[in-house]
N, C-alpha and C positions, 0 to 999 in steps of 0.2 A: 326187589323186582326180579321175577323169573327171566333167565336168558333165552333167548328166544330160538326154536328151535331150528337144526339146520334143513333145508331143504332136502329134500326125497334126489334119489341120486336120478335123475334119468338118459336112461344110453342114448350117445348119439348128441347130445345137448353141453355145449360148452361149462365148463364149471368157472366161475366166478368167484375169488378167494373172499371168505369172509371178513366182512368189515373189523378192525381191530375192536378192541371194548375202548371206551370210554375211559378217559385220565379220574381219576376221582375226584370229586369235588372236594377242596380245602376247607378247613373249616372256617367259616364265617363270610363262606359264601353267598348264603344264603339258599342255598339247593339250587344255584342257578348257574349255567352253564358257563366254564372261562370263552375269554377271547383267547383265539386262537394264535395271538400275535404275543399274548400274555403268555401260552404256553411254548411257544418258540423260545422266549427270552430267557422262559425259566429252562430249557433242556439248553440254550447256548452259553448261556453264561451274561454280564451285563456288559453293552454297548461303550465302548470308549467316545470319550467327543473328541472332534478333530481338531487337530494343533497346526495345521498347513497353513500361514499366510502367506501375503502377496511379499516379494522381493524390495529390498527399499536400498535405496540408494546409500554407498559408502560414505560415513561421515569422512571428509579431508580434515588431515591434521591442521591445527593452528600454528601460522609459522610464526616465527620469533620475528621480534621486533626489527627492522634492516634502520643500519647508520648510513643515511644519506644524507648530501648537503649539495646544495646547487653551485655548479660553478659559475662562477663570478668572472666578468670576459676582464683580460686584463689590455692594456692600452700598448700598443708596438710603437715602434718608430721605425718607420717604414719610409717616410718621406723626407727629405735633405733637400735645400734649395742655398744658392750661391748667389748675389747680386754684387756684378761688377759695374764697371764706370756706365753703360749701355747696354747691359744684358741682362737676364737673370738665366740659372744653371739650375734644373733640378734634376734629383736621382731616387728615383724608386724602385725600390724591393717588389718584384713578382709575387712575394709572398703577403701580399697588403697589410691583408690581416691576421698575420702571425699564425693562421690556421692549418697550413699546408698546401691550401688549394693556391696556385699559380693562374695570376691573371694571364689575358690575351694581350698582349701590344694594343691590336687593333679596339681594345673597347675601352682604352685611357686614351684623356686627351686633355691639354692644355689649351682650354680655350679655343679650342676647336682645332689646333694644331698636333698633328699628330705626333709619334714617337721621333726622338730625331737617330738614336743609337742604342743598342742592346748588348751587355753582354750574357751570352748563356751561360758561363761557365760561372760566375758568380750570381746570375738571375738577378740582373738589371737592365731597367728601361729608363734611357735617359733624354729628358725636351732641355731644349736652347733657344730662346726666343729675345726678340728685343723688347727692349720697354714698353716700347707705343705697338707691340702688335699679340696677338694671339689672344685680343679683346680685352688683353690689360683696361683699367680704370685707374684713373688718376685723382688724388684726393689733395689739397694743399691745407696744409695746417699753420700756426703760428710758424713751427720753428721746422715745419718740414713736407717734403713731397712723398704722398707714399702711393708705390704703384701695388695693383691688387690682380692679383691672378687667378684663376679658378679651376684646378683640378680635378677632371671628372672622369670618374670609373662606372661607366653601366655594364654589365656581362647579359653577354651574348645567353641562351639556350644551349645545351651541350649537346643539344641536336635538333634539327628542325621537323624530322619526322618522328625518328622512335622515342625518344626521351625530352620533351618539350620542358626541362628542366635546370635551375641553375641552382650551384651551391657557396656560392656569394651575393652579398646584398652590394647595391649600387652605394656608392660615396661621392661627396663634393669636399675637397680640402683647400681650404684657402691660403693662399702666398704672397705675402707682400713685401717688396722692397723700399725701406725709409731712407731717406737721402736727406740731410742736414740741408738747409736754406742760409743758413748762416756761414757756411764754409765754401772756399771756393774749388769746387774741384776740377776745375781744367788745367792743363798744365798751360795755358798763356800766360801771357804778363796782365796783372789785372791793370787797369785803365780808370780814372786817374792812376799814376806811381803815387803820388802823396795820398793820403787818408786825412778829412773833414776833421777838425774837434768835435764837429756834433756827433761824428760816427764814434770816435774814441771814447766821447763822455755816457754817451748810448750804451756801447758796450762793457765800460765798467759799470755802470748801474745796471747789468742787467742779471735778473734774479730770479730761478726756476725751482721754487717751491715743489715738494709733491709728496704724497704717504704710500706707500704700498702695502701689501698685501705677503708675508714673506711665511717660510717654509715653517717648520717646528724646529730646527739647527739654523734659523736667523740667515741661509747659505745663498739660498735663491728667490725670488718673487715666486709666491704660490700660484702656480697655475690653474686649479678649482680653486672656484668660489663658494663652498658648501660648507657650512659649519650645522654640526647636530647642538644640540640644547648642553651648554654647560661646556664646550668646547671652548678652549682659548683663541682668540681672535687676535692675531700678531700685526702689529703695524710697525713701519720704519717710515718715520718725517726724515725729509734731506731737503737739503738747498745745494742749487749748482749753483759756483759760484763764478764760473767763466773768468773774467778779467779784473773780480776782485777782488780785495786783500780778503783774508783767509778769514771766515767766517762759521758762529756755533747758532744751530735753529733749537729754538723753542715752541713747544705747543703751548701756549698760553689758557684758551679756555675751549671745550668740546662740549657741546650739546645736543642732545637725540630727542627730536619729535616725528612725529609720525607723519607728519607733511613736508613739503621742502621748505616753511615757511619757519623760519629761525625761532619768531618770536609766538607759534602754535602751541594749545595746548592739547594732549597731556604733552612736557617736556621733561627731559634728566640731565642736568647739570654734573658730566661726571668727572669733569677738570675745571680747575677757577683757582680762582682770587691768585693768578698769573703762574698757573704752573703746576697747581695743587690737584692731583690725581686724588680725590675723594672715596670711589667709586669701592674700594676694599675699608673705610673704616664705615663707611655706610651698612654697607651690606655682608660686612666679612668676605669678602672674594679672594682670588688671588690676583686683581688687576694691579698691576705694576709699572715704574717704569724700567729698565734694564739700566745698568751703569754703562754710564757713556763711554765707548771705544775712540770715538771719531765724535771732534768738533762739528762738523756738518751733517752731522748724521742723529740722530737721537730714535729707539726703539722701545716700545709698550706694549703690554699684554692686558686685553680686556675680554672679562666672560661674556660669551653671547645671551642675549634675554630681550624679553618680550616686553612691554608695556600689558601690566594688569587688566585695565578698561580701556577702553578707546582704542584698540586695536583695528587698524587697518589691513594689516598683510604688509606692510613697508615703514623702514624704520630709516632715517635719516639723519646724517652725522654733521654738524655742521664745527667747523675747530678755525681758531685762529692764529695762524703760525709767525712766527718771529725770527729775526735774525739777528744777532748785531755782531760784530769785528771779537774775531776770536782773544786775540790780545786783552779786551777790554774784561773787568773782572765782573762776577756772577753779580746780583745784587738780587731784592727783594721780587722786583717788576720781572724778572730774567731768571728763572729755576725751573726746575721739572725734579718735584717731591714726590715721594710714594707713602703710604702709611703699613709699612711692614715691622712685624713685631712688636706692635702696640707702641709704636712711635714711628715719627716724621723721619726719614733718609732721604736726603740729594741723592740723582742718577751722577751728578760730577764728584762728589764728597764735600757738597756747600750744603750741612746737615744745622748748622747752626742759622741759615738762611728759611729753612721752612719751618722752623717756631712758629712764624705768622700764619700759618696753618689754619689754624683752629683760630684765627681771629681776621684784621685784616690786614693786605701786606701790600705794600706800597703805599707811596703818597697822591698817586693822581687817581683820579676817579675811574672806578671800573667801566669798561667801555661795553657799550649795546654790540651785543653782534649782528643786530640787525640796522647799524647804521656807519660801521667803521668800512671808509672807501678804499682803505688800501694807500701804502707808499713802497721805499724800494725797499722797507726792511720788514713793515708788517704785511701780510696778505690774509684775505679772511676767501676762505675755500669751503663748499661743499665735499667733503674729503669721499665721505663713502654715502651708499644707498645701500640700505639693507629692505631685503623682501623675507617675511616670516611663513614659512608653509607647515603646519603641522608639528614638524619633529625636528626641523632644523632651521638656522638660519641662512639665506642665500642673499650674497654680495652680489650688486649686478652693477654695469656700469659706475664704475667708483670716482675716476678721474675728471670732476668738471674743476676747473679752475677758475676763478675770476680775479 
């Protein structure tokens, strides 16, 4: 194609630069015209794609595992009480509960009676009340008067405008004073001078059976009632013997059903045939009875458990305890056996007396415990009440007597 020719100069007439020529068409074109964005890209060079995103949030490191363990509140003794002939005395610690925070005076009270003395310097608050007052309660039992007090700590707000807040919880502790019924304690002359035979013969027959409840060291009556599963369960039978000759108790036979009814079933037979603690060649345990210390005294160790079927939630101990005159020598009817070691041992060393073990021992007939009424040397007791929750066992009201 001829190029085209330039225009004629004419004076006076702006010039107009000529159009550049034409890129040449590449081959496989097809004799047709590029785009002109085709030819940009080919004179710049080729287009990058863009790498710009959006900002994203810093991952946080993963912390290591933290050793925590919850504190476990522990128990103070904060409260001391004193009961004399007419009074009772108690002394508490400002610091109740062992936390640091210091009570007010004004928000403890005895029964509605407030503080009677303080000191600051040791941070004590001390009440002094009579028997019959400060809403005391009187309760009378067989062998005793017991006065009951009630202890009450509500806190104040630490402020009544700015900080509508308290940093102790309110408590009620209760205080009782037991006074014997059988002892005279006035200093008068008692009235008659001479004493009845009936009151003499009264009080040598008189016989105060009871089991407790004792520590892991045998030292003190355990104060929780809470046994977990497989826990040892410590008991101590005693007899007071007041004004009789010197006397050794036995547990003769213990049975556990689920109701208070002796003769209910399911039931577990886990002392018998007068003495014979079964309950470890049965089941392999380690229930025992302890070698006897003290004549009047006798100590056992039973695992806690549950009844298979028929479970209730309360388990029920029902035992028949014995006494007879210390002097008087062991015999078949009167032992307390264990089966340790793949053999029979006496708690006394009368090892050759639980032979009858494993057959039957004595010659009078095994007695019902749902029908023996009781004299001064046998007594037939509801000893303990067991309640089962889940994962442990709880003793609750243990002491009925009959």
């Amino acid at each position: 194609v001829p190029a085209p020719a330039s225009p004629p100069f004419v004076p006076g007439m702006p010039q107009v630069p000529a159009r550049p020529p034409l890129a040449p068409l590449p081959q496989g074109s097809g004799g047709q015209l590029q785009d002109p964005g085709s030819v940009q890209q080919q004179l710049l060079g080729p287009v990058k794609e863009l790498t710009w995103k959006f900002p994203q949030m810093p991952v946080e490191p993963t912390s290591p595992p933290v050793q925590f363990q919850l504190r476990e509140p522990v128990s103070v003794s904060s409260v001391a009480a004193t009961c004399d002939e007419n009074m009772v005395h108690v002394q508490v610690k400002k610091d109740l509960f062992g936390s640091g925070e210091l009570i007010q005076a004004s928000d403890i009270s005895l029964g509605g009676c407030g503080v009677t003395g303080e000191d600051s310097v040791a941070q004590l608050l001390y009440f002094q009340s009579y028997l019959q007052a400060c809403g005391s309660q009187v309760v009378m039992t067989n062998d005793s008067l017991v006065y009951s007090f009630s202890l009450t700590y509500i806190p104040r707000a630490i402020s009544d405008t700015s900080a509508p807040i308290v940093r102790t919880s309110g408590a009620v502790i209760g205080i009782e004073c037991h006074y014997l019924r059988l002892h005279n304690v006035s200093s008068n002359a008692l009235q008659p001078a001479w004493i009845p035979y009936a009151a003499t013969k009264t009080a040598e027959e008189l016989l105060v059976f009871s089991l407790k409840l004792m520590t892991d060291d045998w030292k003190f009556e355990r104060p929780s009632n809470i046994y977990y599963m497989g826990d040892l369960i410590h008991f101590e039978a005693s007899v007071k013997q007041y004004n009789h000759v010197p006397l050794r108790v036995f547990v003769d036979t213990c049975v556990v059903t689920a109701v208070p009814d002796a003769a209910a079933a399911p039931s577990y037979l886990f002392i018998q045939n007068h003495g014979c603690l079964v309950d470890s060649k049965l089941t392999g345990s380690s229930s025992r009875f302890l070698p006897r210390t003290q004549d009047f005294k006798l100590q056992f160790q039973l695992e806690a458990f549950r009844f298979q079927q028929g479970d209730t939630g309360s388990l029920f101990i029902t035992c028949l305890l014995k006494a007879t005159a210390a002097a008087s020598p062991t015999d078949a009817e009167h032992k307390a056996c264990s089966f340790v070691g793949h053999k029979w041992a006496g708690a006394g060393g009368e090892d050759q007396l639980c032979s009858c073990c494993d057959g039957s021992c004595g010659s009078r007939k095994a007695r019902d415990l749902t029908s023996v009424s009781g004299s001064a040397s046998e007594h037939l007791a509801t000893i303990v009440c067991m309640k089962l929750l889940s994962f442990y066992v709880w003793l609750d009201e243990c002491q009925h007597f009959y």
